[in-house]
C-alpha positions in Angstrom: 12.0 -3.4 6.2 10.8 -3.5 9.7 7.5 -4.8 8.5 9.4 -8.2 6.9 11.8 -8.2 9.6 8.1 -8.6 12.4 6.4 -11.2 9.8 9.5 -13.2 9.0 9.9 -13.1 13.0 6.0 -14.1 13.4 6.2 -16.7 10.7 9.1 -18.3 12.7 7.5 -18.6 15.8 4.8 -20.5 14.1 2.0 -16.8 14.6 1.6 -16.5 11.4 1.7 -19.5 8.1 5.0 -20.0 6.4 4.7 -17.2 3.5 6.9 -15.0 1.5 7.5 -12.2 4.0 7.6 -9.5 1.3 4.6 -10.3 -0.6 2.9 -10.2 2.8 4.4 -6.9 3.6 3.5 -5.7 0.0 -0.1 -6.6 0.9 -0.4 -5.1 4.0 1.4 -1.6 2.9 -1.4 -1.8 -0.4 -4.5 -2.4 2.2 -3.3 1.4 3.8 -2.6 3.0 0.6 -6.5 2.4 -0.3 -7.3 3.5 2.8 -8.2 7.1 2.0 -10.2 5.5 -0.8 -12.0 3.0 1.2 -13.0 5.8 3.8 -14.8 7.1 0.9 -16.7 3.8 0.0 -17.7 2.3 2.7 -17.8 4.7 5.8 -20.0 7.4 6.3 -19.6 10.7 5.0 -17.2 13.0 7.3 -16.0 10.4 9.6 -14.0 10.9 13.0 -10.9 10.2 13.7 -12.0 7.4 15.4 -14.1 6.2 12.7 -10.9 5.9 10.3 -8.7 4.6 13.1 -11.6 1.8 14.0 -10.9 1.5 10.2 -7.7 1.0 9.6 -7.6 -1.8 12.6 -10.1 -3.6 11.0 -8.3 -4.2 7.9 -4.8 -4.6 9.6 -7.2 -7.2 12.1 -8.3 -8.9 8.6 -4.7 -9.3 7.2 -3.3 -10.2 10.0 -5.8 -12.8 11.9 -8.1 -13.2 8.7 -11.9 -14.1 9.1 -12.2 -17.6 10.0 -12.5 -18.0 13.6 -9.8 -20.3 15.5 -10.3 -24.1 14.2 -12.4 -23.3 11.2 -11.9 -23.9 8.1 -12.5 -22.5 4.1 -14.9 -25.1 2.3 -15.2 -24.0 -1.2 -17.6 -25.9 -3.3 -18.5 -26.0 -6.9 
């Protein structure tokens, strides 16, 4: 709940795109539960602490900020 409460908040003050505030949420909760998974693909074996945390604010970086740097856009062509 607090999760919606800080997007729905975000969205509002214009941080974030207008989105459904759940599905958001839903997304972000499913990036950490595949966390322990993704330590296992695509860090090195045994990993530190601060390996994993490094980790973990990387994808939380990537939901919330995405990719694209500031003023760039997604060209998808066929």
């Amino acid at each position: 709940m607090w999760l919606r409460l800080y997007l729905e908040t975000a969205m509002e003050k214009q941080v974030y795109p207008k989105m459904n505030p759940k599905i958001v949420g839903q997304v972000f909760v499913g990036m950490f539960a595949v966390a322990p998974f993704s330590k296992n693909t695509i860090m090195e074996p045994n990993p530190s602490r601060q390996q994993i945390q490094e980790m973990a604010e990387g994808l939380a970086d990537i939901l919330m900020n995405g990719v694209l740097q500031k003023n760039e856009s997604l060209v998808i062509s066929h």
